[in-house]
N, CA and C atoms of all chains as a GROMACS GRO file, in nm:
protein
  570
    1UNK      N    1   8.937   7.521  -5.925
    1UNK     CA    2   8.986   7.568  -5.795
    1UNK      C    3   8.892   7.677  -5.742
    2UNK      N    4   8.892   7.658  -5.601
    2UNK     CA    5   8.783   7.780  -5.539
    2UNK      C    6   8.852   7.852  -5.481
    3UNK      N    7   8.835   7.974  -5.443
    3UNK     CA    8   8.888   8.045  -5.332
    3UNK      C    9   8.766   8.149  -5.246
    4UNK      N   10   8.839   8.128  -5.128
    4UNK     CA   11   8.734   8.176  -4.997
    4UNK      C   12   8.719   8.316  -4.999
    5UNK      N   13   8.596   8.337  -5.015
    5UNK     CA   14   8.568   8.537  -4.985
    5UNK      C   15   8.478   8.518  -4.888
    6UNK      N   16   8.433   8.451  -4.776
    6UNK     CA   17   8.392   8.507  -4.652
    6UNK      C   18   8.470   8.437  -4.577
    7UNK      N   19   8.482   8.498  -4.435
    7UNK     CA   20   8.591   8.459  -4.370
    7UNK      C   21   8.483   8.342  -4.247
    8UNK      N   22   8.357   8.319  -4.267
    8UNK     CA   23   8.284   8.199  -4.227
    8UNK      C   24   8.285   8.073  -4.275
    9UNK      N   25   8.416   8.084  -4.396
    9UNK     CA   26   8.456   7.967  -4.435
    9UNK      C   27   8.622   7.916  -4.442
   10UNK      N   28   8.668   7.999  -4.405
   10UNK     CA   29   8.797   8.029  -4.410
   10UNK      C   30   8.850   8.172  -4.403
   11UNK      N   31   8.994   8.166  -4.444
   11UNK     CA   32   9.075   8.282  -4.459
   11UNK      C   33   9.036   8.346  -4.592
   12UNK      N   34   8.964   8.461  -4.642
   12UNK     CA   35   8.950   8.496  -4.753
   12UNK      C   36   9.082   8.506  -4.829
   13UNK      N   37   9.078   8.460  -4.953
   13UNK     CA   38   9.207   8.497  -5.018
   13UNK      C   39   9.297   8.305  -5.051
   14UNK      N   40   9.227   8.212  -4.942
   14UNK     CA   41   9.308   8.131  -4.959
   14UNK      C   42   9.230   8.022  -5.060
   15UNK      N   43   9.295   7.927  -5.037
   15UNK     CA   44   9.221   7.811  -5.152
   15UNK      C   45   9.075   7.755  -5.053
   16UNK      N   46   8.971   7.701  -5.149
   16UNK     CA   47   8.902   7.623  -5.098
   16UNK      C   48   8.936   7.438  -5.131
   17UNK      N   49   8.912   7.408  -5.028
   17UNK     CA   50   8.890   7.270  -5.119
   17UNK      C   51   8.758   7.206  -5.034
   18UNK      N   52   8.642   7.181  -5.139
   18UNK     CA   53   8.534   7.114  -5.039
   18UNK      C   54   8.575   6.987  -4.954
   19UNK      N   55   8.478   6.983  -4.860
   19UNK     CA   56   8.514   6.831  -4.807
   19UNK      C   57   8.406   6.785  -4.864
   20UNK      N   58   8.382   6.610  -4.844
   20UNK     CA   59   8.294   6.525  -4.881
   20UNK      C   60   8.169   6.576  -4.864
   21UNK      N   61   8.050   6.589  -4.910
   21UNK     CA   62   7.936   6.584  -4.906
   21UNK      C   63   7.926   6.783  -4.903
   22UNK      N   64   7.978   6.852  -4.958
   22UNK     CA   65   7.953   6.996  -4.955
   22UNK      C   66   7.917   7.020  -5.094
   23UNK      N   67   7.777   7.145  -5.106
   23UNK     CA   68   7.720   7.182  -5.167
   23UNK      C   69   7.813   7.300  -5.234
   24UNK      N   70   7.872   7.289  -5.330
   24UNK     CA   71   7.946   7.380  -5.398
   24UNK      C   72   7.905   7.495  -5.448
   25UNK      N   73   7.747   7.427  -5.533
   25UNK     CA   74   7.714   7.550  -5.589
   25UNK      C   75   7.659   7.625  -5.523
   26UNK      N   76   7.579   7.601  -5.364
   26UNK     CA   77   7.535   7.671  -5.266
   26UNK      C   78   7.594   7.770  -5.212
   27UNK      N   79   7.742   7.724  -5.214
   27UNK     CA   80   7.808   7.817  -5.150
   27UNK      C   81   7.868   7.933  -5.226
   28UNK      N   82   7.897   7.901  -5.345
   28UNK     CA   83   7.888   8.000  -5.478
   28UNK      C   84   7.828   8.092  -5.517
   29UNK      N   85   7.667   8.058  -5.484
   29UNK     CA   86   7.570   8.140  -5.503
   29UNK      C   87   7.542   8.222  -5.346
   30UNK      N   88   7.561   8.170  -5.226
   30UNK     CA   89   7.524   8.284  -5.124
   30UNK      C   90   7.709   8.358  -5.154
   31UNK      N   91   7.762   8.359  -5.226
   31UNK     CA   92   7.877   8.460  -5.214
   31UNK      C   93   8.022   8.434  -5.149
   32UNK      N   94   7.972   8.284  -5.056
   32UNK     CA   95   8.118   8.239  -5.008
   32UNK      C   96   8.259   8.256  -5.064
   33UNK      N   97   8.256   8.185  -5.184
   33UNK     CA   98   8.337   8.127  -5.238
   33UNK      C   99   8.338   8.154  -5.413
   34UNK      N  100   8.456   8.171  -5.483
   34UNK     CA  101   8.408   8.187  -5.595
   34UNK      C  102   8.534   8.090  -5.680
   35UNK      N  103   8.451   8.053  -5.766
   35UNK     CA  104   8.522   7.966  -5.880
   35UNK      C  105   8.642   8.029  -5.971
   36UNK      N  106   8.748   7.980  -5.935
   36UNK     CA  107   8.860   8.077  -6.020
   36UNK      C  108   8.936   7.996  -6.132
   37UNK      N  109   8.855   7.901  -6.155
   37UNK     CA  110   8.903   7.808  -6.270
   37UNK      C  111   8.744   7.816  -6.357
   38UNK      N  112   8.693   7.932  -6.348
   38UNK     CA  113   8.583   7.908  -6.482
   38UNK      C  114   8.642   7.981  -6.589
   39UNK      N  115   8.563   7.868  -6.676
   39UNK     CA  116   8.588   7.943  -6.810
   39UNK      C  117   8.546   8.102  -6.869
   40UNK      N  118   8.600   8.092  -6.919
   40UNK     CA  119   8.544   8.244  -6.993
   40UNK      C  120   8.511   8.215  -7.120
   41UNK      N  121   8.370   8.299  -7.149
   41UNK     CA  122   8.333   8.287  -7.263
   41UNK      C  123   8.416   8.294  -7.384
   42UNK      N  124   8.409   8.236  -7.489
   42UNK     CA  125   8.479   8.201  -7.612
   42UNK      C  126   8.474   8.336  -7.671
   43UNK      N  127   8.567   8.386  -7.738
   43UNK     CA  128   8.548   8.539  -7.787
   43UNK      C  129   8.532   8.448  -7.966
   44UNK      N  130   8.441   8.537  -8.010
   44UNK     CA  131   8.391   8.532  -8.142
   44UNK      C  132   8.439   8.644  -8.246
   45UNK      N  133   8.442   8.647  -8.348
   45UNK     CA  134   8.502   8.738  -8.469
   45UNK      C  135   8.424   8.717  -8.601
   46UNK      N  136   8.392   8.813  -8.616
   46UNK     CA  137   8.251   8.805  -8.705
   46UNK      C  138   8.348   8.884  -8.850
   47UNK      N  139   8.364   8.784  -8.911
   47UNK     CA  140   8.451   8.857  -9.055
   47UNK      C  141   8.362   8.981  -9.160
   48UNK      N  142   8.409   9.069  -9.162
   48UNK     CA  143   8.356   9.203  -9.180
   48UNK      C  144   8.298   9.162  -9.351
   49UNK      N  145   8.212   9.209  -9.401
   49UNK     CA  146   8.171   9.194  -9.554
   49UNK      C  147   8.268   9.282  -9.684
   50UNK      N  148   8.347   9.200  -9.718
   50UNK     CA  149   8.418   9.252  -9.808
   50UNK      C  150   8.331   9.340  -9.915
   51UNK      N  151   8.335   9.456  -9.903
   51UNK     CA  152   8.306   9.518 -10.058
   51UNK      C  153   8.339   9.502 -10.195
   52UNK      N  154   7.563   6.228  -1.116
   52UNK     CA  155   7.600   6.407  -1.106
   52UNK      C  156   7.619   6.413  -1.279
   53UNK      N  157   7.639   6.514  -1.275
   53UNK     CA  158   7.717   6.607  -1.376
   53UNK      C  159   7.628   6.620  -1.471
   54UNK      N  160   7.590   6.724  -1.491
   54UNK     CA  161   7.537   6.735  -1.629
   54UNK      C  162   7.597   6.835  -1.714
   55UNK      N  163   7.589   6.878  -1.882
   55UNK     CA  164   7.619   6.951  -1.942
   55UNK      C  165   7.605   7.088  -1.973
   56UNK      N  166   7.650   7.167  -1.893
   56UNK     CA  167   7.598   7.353  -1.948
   56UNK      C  168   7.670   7.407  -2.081
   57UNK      N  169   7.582   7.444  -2.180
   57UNK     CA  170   7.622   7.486  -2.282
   57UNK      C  171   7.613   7.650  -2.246
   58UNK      N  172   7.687   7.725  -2.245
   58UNK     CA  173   7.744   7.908  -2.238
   58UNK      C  174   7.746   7.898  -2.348
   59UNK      N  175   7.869   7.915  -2.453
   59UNK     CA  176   7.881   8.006  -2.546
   59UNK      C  177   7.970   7.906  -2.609
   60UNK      N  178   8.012   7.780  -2.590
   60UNK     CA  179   8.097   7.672  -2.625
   60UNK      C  180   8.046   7.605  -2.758
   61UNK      N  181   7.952   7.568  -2.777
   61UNK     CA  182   7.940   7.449  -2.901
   61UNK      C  183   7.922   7.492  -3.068
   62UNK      N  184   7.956   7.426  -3.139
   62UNK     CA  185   8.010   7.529  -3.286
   62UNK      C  186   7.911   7.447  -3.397
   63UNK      N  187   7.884   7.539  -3.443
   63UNK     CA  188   7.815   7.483  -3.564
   63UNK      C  189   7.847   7.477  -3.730
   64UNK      N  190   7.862   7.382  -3.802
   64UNK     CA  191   7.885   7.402  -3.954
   64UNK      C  192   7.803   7.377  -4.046
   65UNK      N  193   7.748   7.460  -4.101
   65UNK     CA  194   7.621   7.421  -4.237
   65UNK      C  195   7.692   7.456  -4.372
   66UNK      N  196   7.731   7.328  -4.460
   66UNK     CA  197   7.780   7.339  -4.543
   66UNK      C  198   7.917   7.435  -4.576
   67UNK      N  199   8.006   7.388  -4.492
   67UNK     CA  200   8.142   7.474  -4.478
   67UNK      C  201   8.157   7.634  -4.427
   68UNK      N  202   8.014   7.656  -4.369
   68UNK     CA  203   7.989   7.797  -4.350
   68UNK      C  204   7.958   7.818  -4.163
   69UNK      N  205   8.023   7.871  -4.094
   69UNK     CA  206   8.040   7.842  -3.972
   69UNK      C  207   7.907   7.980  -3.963
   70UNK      N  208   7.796   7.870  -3.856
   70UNK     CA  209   7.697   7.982  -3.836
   70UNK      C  210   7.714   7.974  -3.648
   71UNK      N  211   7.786   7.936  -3.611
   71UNK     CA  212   7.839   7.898  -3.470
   71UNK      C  213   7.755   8.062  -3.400
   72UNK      N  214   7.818   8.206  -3.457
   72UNK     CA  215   7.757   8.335  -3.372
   72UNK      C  216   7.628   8.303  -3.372
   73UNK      N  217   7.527   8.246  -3.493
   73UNK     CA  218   7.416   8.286  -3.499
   73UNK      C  219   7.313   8.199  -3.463
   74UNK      N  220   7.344   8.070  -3.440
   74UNK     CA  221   7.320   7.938  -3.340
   74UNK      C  222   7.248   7.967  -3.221
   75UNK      N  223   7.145   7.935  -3.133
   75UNK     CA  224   7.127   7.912  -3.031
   75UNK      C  225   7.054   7.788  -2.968
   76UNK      N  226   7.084   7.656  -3.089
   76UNK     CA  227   7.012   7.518  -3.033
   76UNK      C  228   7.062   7.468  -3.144
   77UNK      N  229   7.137   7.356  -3.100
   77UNK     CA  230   7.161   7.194  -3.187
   77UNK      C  231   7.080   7.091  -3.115
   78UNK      N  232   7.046   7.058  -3.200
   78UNK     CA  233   6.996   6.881  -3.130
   78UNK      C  234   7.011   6.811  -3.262
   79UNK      N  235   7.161   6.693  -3.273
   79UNK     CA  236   7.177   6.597  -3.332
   79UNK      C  237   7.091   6.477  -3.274
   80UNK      N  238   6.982   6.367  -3.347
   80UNK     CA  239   6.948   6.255  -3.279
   80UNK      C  240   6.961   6.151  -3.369
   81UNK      N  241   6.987   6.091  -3.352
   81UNK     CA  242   7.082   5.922  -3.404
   81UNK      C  243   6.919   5.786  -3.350
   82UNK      N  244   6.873   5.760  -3.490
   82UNK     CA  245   6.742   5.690  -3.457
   82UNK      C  246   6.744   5.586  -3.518
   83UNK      N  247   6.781   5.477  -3.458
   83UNK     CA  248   6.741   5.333  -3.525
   83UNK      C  249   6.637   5.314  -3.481
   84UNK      N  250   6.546   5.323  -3.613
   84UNK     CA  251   6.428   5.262  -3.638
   84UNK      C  252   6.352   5.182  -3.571
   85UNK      N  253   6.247   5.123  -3.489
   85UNK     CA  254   6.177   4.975  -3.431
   85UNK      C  255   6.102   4.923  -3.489
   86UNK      N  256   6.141   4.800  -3.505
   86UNK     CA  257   6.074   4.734  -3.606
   86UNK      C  258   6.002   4.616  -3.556
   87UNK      N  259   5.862   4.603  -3.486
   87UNK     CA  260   5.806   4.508  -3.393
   87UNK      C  261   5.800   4.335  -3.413
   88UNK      N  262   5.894   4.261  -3.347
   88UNK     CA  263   5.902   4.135  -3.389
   88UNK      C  264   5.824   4.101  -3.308
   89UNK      N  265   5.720   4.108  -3.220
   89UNK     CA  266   5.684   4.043  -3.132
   89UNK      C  267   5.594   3.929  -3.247
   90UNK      N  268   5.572   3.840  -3.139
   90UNK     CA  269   5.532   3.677  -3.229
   90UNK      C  270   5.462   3.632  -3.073
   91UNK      N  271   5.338   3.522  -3.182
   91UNK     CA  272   5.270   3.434  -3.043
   91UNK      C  273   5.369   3.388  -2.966
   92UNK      N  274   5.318   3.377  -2.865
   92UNK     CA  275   5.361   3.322  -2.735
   92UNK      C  276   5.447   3.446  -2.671
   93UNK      N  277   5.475   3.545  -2.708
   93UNK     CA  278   5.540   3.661  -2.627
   93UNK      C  279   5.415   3.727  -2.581
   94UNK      N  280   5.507   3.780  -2.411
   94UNK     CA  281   5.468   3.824  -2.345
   94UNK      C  282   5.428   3.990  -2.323
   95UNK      N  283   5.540   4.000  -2.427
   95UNK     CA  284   5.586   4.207  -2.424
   95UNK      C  285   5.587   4.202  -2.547
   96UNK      N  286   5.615   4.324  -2.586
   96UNK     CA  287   5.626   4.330  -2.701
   96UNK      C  288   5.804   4.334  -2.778
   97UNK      N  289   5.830   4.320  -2.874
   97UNK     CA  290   5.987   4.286  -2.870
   97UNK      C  291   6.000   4.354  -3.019
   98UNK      N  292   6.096   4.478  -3.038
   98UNK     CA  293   6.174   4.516  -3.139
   98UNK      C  294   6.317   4.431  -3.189
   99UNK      N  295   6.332   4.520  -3.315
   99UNK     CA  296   6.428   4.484  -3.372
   99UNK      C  297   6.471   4.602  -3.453
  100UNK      N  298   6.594   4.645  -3.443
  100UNK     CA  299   6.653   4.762  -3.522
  100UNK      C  300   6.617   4.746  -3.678
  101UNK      N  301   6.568   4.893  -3.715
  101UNK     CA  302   6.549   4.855  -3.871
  101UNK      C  303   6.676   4.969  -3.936
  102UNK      N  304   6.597   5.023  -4.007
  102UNK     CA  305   6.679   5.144  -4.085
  102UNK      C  306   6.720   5.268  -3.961
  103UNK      N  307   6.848   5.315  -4.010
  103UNK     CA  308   6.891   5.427  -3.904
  103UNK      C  309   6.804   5.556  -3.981
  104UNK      N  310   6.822   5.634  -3.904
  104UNK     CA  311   6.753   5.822  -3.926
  104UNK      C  312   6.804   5.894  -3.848
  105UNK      N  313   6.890   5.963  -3.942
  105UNK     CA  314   6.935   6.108  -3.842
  105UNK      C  315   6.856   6.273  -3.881
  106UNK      N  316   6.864   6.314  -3.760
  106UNK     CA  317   6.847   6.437  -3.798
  106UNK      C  318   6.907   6.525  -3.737
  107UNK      N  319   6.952   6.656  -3.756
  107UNK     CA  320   6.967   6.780  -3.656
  107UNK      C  321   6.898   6.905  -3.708
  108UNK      N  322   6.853   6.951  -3.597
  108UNK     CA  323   6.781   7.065  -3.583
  108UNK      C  324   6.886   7.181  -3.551
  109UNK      N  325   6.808   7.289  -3.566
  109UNK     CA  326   6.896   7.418  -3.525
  109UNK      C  327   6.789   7.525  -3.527
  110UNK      N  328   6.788   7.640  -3.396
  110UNK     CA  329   6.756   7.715  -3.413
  110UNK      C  330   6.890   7.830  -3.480
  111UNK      N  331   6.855   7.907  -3.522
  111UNK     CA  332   6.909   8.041  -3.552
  111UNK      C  333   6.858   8.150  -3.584
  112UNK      N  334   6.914   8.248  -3.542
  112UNK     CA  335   6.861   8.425  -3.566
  112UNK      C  336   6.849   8.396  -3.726
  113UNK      N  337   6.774   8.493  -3.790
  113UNK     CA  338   6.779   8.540  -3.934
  113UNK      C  339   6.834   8.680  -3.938
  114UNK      N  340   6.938   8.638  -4.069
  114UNK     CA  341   7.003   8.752  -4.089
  114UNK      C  342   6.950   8.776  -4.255
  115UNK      N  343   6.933   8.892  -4.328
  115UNK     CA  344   6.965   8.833  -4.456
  115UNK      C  345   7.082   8.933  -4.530
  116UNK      N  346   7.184   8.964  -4.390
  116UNK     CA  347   7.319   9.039  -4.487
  116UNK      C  348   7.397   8.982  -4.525
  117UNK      N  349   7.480   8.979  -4.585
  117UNK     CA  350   7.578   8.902  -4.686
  117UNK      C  351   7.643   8.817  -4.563
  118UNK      N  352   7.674   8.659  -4.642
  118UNK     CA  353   7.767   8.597  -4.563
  118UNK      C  354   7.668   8.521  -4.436
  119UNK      N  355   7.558   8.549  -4.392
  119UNK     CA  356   7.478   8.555  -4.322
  119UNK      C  357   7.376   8.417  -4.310
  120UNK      N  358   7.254   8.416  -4.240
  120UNK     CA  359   7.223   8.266  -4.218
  120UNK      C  360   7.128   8.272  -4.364
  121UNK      N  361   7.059   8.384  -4.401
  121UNK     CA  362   7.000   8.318  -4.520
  121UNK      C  363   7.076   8.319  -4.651
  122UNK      N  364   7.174   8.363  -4.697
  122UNK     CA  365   7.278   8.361  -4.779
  122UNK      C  366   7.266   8.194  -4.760
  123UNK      N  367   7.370   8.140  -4.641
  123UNK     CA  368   7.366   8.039  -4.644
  123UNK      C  369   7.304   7.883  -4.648
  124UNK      N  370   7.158   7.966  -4.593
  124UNK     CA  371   7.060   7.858  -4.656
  124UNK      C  372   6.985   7.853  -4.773
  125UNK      N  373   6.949   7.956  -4.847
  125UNK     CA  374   6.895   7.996  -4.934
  125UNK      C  375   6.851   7.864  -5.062
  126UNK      N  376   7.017   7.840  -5.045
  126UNK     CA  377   7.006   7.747  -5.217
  126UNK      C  378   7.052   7.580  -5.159
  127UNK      N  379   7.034   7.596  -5.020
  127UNK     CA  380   6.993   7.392  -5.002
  127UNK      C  381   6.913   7.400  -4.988
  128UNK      N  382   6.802   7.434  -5.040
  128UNK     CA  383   6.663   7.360  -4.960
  128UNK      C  384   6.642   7.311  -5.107
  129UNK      N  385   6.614   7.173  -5.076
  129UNK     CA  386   6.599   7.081  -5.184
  129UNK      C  387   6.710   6.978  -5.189
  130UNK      N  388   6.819   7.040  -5.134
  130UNK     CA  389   6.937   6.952  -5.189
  130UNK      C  390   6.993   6.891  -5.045
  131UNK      N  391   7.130   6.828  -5.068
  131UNK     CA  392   7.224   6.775  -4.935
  131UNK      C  393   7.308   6.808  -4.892
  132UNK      N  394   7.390   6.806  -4.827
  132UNK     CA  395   7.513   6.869  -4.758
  132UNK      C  396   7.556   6.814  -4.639
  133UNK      N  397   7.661   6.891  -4.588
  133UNK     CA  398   7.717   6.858  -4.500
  133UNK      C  399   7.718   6.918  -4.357
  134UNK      N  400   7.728   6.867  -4.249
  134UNK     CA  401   7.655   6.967  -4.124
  134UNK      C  402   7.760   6.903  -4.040
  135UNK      N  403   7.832   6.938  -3.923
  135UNK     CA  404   7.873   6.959  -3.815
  135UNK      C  405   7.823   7.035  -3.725
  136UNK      N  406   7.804   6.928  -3.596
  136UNK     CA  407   7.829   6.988  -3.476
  136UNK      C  408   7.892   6.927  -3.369
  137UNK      N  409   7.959   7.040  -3.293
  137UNK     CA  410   8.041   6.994  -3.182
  137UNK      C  411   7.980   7.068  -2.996
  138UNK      N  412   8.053   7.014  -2.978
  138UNK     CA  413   7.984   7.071  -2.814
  138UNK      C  414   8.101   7.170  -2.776
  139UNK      N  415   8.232   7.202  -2.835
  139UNK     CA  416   8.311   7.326  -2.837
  139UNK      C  417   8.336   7.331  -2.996
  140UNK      N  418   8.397   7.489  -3.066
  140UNK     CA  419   8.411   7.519  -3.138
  140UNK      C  420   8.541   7.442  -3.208
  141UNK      N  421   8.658   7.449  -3.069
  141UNK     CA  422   8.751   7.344  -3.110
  141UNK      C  423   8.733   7.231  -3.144
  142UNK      N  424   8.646   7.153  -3.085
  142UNK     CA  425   8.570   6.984  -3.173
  142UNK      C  426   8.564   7.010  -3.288
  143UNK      N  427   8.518   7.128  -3.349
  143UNK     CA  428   8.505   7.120  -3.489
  143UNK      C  429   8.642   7.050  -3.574
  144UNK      N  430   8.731   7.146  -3.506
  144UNK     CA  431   8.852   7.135  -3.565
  144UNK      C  432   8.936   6.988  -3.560
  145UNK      N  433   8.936   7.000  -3.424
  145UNK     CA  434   9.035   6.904  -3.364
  145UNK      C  435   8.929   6.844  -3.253
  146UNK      N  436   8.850   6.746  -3.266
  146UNK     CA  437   8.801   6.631  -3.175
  146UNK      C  438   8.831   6.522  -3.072
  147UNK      N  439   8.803   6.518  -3.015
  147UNK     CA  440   8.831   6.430  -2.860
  147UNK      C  441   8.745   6.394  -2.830
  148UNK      N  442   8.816   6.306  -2.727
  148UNK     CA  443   8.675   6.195  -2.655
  148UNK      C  444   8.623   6.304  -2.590
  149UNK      N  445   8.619   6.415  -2.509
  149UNK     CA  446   8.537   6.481  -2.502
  149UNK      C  447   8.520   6.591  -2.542
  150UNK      N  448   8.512   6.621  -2.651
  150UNK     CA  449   8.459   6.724  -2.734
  150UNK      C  450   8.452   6.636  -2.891
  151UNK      N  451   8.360   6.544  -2.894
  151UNK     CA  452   8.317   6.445  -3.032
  151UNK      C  453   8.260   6.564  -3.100
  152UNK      N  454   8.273   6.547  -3.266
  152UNK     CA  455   8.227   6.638  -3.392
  152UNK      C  456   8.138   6.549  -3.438
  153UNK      N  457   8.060   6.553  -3.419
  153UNK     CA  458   7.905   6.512  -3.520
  153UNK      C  459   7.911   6.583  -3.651
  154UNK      N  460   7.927   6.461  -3.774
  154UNK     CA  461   7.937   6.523  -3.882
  154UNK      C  462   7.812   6.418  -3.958
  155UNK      N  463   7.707   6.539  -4.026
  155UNK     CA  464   7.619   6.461  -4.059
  155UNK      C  465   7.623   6.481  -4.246
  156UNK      N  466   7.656   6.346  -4.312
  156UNK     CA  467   7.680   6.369  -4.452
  156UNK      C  468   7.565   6.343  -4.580
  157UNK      N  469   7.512   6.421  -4.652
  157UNK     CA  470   7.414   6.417  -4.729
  157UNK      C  471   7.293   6.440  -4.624
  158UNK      N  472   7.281   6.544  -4.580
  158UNK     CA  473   7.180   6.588  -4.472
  158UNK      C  474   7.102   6.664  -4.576
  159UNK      N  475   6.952   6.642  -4.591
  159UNK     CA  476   6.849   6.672  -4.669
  159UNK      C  477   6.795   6.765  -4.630
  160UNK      N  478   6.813   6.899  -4.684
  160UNK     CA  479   6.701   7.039  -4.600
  160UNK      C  480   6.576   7.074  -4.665
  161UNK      N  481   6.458   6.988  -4.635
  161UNK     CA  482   6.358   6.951  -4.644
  161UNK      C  483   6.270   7.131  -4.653
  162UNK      N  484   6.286   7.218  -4.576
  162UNK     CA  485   6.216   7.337  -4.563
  162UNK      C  486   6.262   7.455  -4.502
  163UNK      N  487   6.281   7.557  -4.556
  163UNK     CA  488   6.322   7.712  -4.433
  163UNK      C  489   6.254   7.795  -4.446
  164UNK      N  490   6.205   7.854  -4.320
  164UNK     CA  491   6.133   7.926  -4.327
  164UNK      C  492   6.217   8.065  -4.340
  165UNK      N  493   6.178   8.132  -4.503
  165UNK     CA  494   6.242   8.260  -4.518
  165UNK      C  495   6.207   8.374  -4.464
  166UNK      N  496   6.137   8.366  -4.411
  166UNK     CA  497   6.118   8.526  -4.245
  166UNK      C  498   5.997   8.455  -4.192
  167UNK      N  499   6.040   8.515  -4.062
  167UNK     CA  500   5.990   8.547  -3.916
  167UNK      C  501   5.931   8.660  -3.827
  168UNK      N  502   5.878   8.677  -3.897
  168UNK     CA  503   5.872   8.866  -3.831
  168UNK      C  504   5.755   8.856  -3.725
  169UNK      N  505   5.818   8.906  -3.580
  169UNK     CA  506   5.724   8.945  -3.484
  169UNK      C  507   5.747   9.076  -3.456
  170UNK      N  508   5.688   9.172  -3.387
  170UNK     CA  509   5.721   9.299  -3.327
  170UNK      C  510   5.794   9.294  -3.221
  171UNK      N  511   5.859   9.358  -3.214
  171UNK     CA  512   5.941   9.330  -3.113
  171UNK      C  513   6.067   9.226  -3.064
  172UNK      N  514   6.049   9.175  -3.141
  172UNK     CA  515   6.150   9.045  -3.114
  172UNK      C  516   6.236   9.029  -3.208
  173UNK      N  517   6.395   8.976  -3.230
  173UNK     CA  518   6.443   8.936  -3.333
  173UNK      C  519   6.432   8.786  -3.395
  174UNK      N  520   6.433   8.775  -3.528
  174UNK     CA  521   6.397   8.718  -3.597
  174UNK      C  522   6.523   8.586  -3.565
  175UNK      N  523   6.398   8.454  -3.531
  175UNK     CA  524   6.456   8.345  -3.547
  175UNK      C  525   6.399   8.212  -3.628
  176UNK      N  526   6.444   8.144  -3.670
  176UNK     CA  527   6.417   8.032  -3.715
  176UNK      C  528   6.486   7.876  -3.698
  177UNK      N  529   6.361   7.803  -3.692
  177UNK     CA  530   6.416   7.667  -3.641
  177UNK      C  531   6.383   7.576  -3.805
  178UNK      N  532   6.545   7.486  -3.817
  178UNK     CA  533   6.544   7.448  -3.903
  178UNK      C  534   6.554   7.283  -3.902
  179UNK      N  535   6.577   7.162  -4.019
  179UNK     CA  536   6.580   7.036  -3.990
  179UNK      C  537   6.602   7.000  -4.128
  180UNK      N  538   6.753   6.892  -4.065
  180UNK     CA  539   6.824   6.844  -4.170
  180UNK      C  540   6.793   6.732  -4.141
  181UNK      N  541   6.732   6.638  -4.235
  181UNK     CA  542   6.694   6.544  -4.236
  181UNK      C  543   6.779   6.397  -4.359
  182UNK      N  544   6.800   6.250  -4.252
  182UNK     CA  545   6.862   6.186  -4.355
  182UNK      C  546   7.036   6.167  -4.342
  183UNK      N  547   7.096   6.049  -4.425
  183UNK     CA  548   7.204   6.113  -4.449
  183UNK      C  549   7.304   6.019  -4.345
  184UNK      N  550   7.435   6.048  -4.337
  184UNK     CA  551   7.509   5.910  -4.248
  184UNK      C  552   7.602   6.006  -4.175
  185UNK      N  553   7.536   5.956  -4.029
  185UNK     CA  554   7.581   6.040  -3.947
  185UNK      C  555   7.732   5.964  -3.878
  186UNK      N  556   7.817   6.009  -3.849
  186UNK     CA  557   7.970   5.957  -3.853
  186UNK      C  558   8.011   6.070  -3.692
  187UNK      N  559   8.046   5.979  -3.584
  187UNK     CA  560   8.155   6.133  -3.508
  187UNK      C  561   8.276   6.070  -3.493
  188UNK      N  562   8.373   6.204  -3.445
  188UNK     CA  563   8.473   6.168  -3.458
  188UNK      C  564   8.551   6.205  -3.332
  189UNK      N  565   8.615   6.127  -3.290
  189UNK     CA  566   8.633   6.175  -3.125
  189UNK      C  567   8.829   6.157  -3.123
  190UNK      N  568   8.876   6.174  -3.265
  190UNK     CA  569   9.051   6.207  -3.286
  190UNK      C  570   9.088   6.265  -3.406
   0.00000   0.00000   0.00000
């Protein structure tokens, strides 16, 4: 799911949904729009060395 | 009679990003190809439609503040997208037989020029989307 942060694409705050033939990641990267279904990095746990 | 004055009416969309303020020239052109059949015994010469070609052009100011025209072009050049234009801002939205939305799909942005700098003058650039299946919609 995307949602709109410039208001040259919409209402900031609301959902995006591309239409056919739109460059997603273009618009991602100039700041439009941001991805609110990415993942987040995997958290890791590094087991401490038993003495 | 009648011809068309464009004021401050016709709207522009580059990849879901309305650059309509920063616009000051569309030209959508819709080009079937000629493909010369002429053969002995003709008199003229005689086409035949080949492959279609669209393109639209655009001038626009350069901005490069956030949200802005190079924000928004920055990261198609190379790639495709989607382009609208209308001859009012409302066509965009809501289309009619007279106010048709030219929507051009998988439009190829072949080159931008990332500054313009003259003295004195503000910074514009003319751009060209090339390619792609051009569709309007007039309901």
């Amino acid at each position: 799911m995307y949602k709109i942060v410039s208001p040259r694409v919409g209402v900031p705050g609301t959902e995006f949904v591309p239409e056919k033939g739109v460059n997603i990641e273009a618009l991602i990267a100039g700041g439009f729009v941001v991805d609110t279904g990415a993942k987040k990095s995997a958290k890791t746990t590094t087991e401490q060395p038993k003495d | 009679m009648a011809t068309s004055t464009y004021l401050s009416n016709p709207g522009v969309i580059v990849n879901s990003v309305s650059l309509t303020d920063q616009c000051t020239s569309a030209t959508v052109t819709n080009t079937a190809e000629a493909l010369e059949s002429t053969a002995f015994g003709s008199t003229s010469r005689v086409f035949v439609s080949g492959l279609f070609s669209q393109e639209i052009t655009l001038d626009l100011y350069m901005s490069y503040a956030a949200s802005e025209t190079y924000a928004t072009l920055a990261a198609l050049v190379g790639t495709t997208t989607t382009v609208k234009v209308s001859n009012t801002v409302a066509g965009l939205a809501t289309p009619s037989a007279t106010e048709p939305c030219f929507t051009l799909t998988g439009a190829y942005l072949e080159a931008l020029p990332v500054i313009n700098a003259s003295m004195g003058e503000l910074s514009t650039i003319s751009i060209t989307f090339k390619g792609g299946v051009l569709t309007t919609a007039v309901s």
